[in-house]
N, C-alpha and C positions, 0 to 999 in steps of 0.2 A: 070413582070419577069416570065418568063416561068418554068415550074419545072421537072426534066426530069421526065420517069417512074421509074427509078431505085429508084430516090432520095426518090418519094413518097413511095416505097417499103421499102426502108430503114427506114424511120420516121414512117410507120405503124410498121414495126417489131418493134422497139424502142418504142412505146406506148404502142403496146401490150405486149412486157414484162415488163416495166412498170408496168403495171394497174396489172401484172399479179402477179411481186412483192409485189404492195402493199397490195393485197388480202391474200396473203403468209405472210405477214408483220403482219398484222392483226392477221391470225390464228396462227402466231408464239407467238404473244405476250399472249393468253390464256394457255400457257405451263410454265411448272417453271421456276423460273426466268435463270438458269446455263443453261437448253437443248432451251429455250427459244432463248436467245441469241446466242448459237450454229446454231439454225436453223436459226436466223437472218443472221449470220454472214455467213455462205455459202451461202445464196441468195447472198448478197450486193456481196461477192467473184465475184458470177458467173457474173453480171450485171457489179462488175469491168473491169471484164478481157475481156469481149464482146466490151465495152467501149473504154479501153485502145487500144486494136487492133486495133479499126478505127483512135483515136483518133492521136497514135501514125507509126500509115499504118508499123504491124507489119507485117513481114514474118512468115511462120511458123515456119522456126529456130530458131529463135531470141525469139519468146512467146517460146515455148517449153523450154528455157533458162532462160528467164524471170519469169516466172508466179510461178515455184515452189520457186524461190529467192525470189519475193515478196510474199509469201504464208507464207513461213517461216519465214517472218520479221512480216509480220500481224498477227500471232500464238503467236509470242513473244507479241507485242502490247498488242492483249489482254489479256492474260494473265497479264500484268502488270499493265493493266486498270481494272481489275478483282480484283486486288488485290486492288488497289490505293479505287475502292468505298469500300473494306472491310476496309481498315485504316480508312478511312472518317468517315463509321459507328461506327467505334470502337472511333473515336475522338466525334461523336456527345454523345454517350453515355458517354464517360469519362468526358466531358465536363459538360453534365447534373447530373452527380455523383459526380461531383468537386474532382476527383482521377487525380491529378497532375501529377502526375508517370504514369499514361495510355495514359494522354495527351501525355507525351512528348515521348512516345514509337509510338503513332500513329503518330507524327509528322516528330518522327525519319523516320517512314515506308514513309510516304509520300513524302518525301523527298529522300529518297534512291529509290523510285518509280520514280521520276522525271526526277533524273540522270542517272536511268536505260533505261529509254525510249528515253531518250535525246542520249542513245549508241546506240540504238538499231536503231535509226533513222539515224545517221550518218554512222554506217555500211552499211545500205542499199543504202543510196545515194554511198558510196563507193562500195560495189559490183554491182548496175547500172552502174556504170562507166565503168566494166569490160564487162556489154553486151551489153546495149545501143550506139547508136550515139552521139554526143554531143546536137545535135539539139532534138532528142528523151528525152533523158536526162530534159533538159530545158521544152519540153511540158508534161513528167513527173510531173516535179513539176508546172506548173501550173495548171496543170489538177486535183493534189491532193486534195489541198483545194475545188476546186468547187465542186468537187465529193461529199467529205464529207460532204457540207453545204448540196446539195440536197438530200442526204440518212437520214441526219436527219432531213431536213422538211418532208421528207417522213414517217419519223417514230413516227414522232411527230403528223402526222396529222392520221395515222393508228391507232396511241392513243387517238386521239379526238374524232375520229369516234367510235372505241371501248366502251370511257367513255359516248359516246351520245346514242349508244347500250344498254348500262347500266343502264343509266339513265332512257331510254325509258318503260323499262321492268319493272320498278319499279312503 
């Protein structure tokens, strides 16, 4: 199979930001854990929305449409994901304090965490439907999941590396 020039153009660009993320990936993760994740969270953004474009052969009306509606739905996520590890930690300590009453506040929280996320998902498939095609739509949502499983092998292996950095030093 023959590969055009462009194709190979396109797959270096796509490596090299890549490789370029995951170096960023790395230096983000030596920052507090709250600006830390901040800088995470605008790389993966930007690496989304490059992504999405091809994936879904976006016009530039249609992203310009898009990109701030999905911004603002991933704003909420994390924050709710933010929150969701603070109930978690508050749960592992109440759990190791045997404080009953903390348990079931942090259980409360995670659980009102769930259902908030669980809106906040559905809204957004319900405002895609106002800019997308139907067929966009559809490679929306398959594209999501894969997306995500790759950013965190990415961030999982930017942590191995780091903890092998670590180790090394010692």
């Amino acid at each position: 199979m023959k590969i055009s020039g462009n194709a190979k153009a396109c797959a270096a660009i796509a490596f090299a930001i890549i490789c370029f993320l995951m170096l960023q990936v790395g230096a983000a993760l030596a920052q507090p854990p709250r600006a830390q994740m901040e800088g995470v969270m605008q790389q993966i953004q930007t690496l989304k929305m490059w992504k999405l474009t091809k994936e879904l052969d976006l016009d530039e009306q249609t992203a310009a449409r898009l990109f701030p509606v999905m911004n603002g739905f991933d704003k909420q996520r994390a924050e709710i994901a933010y929150n969701q590890r603070l109930s978690m930690n508050d749960l592992r300590k109440a759990v190791k304090n045997g404080n009953e009453d903390q348990m079931k506040d942090a259980i409360r929280r995670l659980v009102s965490g769930r259902a908030a996320l669980e809106q906040v998902n559905e809204k957004e498939i319900v405002e895609l439907g106002n800019i997308l095609t139907v067929r966009q739509q559809a490679k929306y949502i398959l594209f999501m999941p894969r997306f995500n499983r790759q950013m965190r092998a990415m961030i999982r292996q930017a942590r191995r590396a780091r903890m092998g950095k670590g180790m090394e030093e010692h």
